[in-house]
C-alpha positions in Angstrom: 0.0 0.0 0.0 1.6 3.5 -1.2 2.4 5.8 2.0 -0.6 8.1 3.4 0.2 11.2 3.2 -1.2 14.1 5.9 -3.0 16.3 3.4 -6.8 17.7 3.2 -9.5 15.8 3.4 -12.5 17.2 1.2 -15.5 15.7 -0.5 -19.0 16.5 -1.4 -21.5 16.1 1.7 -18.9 16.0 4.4 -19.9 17.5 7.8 -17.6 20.4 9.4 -16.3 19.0 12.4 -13.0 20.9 11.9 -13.9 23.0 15.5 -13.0 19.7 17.2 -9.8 19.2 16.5 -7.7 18.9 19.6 -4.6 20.3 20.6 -1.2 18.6 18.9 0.1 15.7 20.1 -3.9 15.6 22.6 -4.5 11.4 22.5 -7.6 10.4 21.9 -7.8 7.9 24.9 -5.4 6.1 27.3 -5.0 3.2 29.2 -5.7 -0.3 27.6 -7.8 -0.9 24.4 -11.7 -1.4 25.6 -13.1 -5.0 25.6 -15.3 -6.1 22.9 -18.2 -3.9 21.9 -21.8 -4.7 21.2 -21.6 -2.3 17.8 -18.5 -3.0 16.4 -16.7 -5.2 14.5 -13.5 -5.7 12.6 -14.0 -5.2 9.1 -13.0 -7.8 6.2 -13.0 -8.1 2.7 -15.4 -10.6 2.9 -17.6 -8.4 5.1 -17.1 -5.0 3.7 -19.9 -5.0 1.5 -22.1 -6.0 4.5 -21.2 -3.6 6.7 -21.9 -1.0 3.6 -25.8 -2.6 3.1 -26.3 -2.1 7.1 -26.1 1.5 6.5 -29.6 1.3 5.1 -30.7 -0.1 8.5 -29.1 2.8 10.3 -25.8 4.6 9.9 -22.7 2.7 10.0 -19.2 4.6 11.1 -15.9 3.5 9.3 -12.6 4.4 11.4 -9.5 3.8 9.3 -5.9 3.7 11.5 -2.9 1.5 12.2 -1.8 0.6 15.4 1.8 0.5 13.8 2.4 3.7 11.9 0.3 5.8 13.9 -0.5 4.3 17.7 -2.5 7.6 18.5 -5.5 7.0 15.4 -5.4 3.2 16.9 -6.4 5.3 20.6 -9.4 7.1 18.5 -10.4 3.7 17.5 -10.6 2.4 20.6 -12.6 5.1 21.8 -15.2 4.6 19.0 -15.5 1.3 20.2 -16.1 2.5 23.6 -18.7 5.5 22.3 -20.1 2.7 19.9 -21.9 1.4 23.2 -22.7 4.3 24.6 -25.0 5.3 21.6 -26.6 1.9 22.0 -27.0 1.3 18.1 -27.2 4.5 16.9 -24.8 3.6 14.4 -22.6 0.5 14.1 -18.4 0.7 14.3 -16.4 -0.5 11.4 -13.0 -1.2 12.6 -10.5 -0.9 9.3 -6.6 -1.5 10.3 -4.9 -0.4 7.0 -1.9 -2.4 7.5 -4.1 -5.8 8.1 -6.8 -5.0 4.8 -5.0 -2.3 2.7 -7.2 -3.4 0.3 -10.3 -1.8 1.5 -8.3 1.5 2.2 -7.1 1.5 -1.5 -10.9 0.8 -2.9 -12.1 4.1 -0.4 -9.4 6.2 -1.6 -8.5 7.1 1.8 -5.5 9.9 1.8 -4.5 9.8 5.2 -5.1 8.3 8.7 -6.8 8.9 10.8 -9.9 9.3 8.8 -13.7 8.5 10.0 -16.3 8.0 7.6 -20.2 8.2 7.4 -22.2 5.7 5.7 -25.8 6.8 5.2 -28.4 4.6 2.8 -24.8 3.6 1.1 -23.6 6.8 1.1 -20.0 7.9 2.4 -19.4 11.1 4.2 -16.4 12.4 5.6 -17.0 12.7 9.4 -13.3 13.7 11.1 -9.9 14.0 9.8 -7.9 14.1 13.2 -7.5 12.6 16.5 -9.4 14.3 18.9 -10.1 14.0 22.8 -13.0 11.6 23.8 -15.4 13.9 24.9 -15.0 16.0 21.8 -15.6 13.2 20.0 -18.9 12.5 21.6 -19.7 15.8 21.4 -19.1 15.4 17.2 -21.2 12.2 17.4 -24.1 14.0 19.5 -24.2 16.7 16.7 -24.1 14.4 13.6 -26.4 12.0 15.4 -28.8 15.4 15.8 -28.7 16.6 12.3 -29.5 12.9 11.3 -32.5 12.3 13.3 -33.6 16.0 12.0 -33.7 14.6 8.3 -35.8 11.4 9.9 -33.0 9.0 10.2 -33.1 7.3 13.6 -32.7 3.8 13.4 -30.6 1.5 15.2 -28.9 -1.6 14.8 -28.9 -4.2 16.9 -26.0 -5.7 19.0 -23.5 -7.6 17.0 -21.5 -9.3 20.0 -24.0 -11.1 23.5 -23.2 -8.8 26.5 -22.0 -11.6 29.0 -23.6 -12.1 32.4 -20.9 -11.0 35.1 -21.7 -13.8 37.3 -22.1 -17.1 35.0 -19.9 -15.6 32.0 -22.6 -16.5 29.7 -24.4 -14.5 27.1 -27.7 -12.8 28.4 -30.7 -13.3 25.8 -32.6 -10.3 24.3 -35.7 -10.7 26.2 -37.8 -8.7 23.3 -37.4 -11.9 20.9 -37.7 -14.2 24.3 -41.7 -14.8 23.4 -40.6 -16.0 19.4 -38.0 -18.0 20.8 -40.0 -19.8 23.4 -42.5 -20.7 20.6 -40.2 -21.8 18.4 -38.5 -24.6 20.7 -42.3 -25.7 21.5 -42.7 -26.1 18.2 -45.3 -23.7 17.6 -44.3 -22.2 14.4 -47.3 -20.4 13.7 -46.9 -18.8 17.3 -43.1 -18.0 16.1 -43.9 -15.8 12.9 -46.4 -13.9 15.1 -43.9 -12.9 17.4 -41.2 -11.8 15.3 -44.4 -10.1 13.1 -44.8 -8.1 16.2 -41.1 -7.2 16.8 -41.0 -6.0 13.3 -43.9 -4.1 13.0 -43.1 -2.2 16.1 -39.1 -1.5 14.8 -38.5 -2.3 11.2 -34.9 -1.6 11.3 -34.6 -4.5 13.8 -32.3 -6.5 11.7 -32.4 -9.8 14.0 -35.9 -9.7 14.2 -36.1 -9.4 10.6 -34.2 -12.7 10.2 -36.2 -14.7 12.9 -39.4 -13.7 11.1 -37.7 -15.2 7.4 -36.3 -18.0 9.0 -39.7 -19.0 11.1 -41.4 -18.5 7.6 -39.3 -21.0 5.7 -40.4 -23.5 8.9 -43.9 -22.9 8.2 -43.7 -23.1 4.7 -42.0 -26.6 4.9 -43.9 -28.2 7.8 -45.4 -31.2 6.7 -44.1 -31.2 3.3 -43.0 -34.5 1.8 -39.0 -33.9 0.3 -39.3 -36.5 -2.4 -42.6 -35.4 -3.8 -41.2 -31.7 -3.4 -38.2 -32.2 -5.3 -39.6 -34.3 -8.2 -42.4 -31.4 -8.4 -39.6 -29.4 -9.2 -38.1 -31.6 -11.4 -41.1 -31.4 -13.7 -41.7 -27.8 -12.9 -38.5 -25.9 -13.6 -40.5 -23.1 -14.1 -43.3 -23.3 -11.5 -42.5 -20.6 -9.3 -44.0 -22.4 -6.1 -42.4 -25.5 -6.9 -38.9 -23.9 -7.0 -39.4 -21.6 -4.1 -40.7 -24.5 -1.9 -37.4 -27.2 -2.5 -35.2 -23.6 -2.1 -36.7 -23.3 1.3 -36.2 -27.4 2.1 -32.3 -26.6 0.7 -31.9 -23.8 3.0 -33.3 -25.7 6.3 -30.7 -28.4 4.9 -27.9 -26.2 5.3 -27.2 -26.2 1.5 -27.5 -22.5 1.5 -25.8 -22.0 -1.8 -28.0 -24.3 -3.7 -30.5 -22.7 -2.0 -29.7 -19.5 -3.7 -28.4 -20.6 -6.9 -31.8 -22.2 -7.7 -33.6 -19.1 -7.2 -31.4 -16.9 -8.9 -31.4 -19.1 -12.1 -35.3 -19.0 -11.8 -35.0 -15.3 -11.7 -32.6 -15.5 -14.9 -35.5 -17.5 -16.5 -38.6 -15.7 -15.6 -40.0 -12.5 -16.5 -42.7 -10.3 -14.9 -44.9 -11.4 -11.9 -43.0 -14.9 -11.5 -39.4 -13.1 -11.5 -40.9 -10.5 -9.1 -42.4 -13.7 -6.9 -38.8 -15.3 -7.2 -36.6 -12.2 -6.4 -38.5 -11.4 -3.1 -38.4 -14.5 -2.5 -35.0 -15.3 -2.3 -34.3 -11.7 -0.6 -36.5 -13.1 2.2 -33.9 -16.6 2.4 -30.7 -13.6 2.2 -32.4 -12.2 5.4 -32.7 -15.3 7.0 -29.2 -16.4 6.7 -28.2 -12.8 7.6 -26.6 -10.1 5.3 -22.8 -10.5 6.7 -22.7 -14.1 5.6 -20.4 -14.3 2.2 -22.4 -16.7 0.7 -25.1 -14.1 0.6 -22.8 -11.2 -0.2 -22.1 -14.0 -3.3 -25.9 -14.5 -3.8 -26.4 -10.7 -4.4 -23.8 -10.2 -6.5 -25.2 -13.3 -9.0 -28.8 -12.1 -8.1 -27.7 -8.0 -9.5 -26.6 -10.5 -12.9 -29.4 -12.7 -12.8 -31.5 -9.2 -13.1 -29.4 -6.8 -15.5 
């Protein structure tokens, strides 16, 4: 990766945060690096474009430093990680260490370190182009988080990492989806997809409650259904848009995921109008129960985007 260079930082839609800088040589936090957060994660390749689609659900941060070349943006990223939680989901934390995945840094065009981006329905922003003292930095997130819900985006994600009980070291359950997940280990399915209905309804940008309503579908599609006649159905149906969708749902709850989506996306490639509409939403609703991170759904969008164009 060619040297980064400290020069300006300017693009279109960038928000003026250049009041917080701190004074020189001001870290951004001390002590030892925080313990894992609820809203953050360490950014991949193979998640990248992931963590990009979240930012529909709500905004996603990207902090790009290195530990190595410059220890004091590795301090602002640890105090990200720290803020991360205390904005319970307000946005989610993408960790990029430029010497472990240069690649994403060369693909964003990033000019120096640190640097700390905005995603927003996709869209990058420039957020802060120095390393500033935690509570300036909160102070920064307060306003951006202010001027955000002002234009009506308040979402939230959900935690990405179980907060641990301090006294058996196990991870506490989210009581809100405690109703859909009692239902579904008595085997009431139909009980299940209320549930989650309910949880969705009440917060659409609730990402795991999204994915328990698509996976408790699949189960209620596929109780009772006989395999054998399902597939051969198929067999003589390669167009029959039930037929295809149903042995696609059997697939996934088989944990062949992949021919799961390659079925639907050929049927997509094959069909036109209402029956490619029916497929497509269809196999959107399998990417959501499997969970947008996963690369075999980052790989199923990608042949989905050819399937349709």
């Amino acid at each position: 990766m060619a040297p980064m260079t400290q020069r300006p930082f300017s693009r279109p839609g960038a928000v003026d945060l250049s009041g917080l800088s701190g004074p020189p040589g001001t870290p951004a936090g001390a002590g030892q690096p925080p313990g894992p957060s609820s809203y953050a994660v360490e950014v991949t390749e193979q998640s990248f474009q992931g963590l990009l689609e979240a930012s529909m659900t709500a905004p996603v941060l990207l902090v790009f430093y290195s530990r190595t070349r410059m220890p004091e943006s590795g301090a602002l990223a640890d105090d990200l990680r720290i803020l991360a939680d205390e904005f319970e989901g307000r946005y989610l934390l993408g960790l990029i260490d430029v010497d472990v995945t240069p690649q994403i840094a060369q693909a964003m065009q990033i000019p120096s370190i640190p640097l700390v981006i905005a995603v927003v329905d996709g869209r990058p922003m420039p957020l802060l182009q120095d390393v500033v003292p935690i509570d300036q930095l909160r102070t920064a997130l307060n306003q951006v988080t202010q001027q955000l819900t002002a234009q009506g985006i308040t979402g939230r994600h959900q935690p990405r990492h179980p907060v641990a009980s301090e006294e058996s070291g196990e991870p506490l359950e989210d009581p809100r989806y405690a109703a859909a997940q009692d239902a579904l280990g008595a085997g009431d399915i139909d009980l299940a997809v209320a549930e989650y209905q309910k949880l969705v309804e009440a917060n659409p940008a609730d990402t795991e409650a999204q994915a328990g309503l698509a996976m408790a579908k699949v189960l209620q599609r596929t109780q009772g259904v006989d395999l054998n006649a399902a597939r051969q159905a198929a067999a003589e149906g390669p167009d029959d848009v039930d037929a295809q969708t149903l042995v696609a749902d059997l697939d996934l709850l088989g944990g062949h995921v992949e021919d799961a989506f390659n079925r639907l996306v050929e049927l997509v490639r094959r069909t036109a109008g209402d029956d490619r509409t029916k497929a497509r939403e269809h196999l959107l609703a399998l990417f959501a129960a499997v969970g947008s991170e996963d690369p075999r759904v980052l790989r199923g969008r990608q042949n989905l985007a050819s399937a349709l164009f």
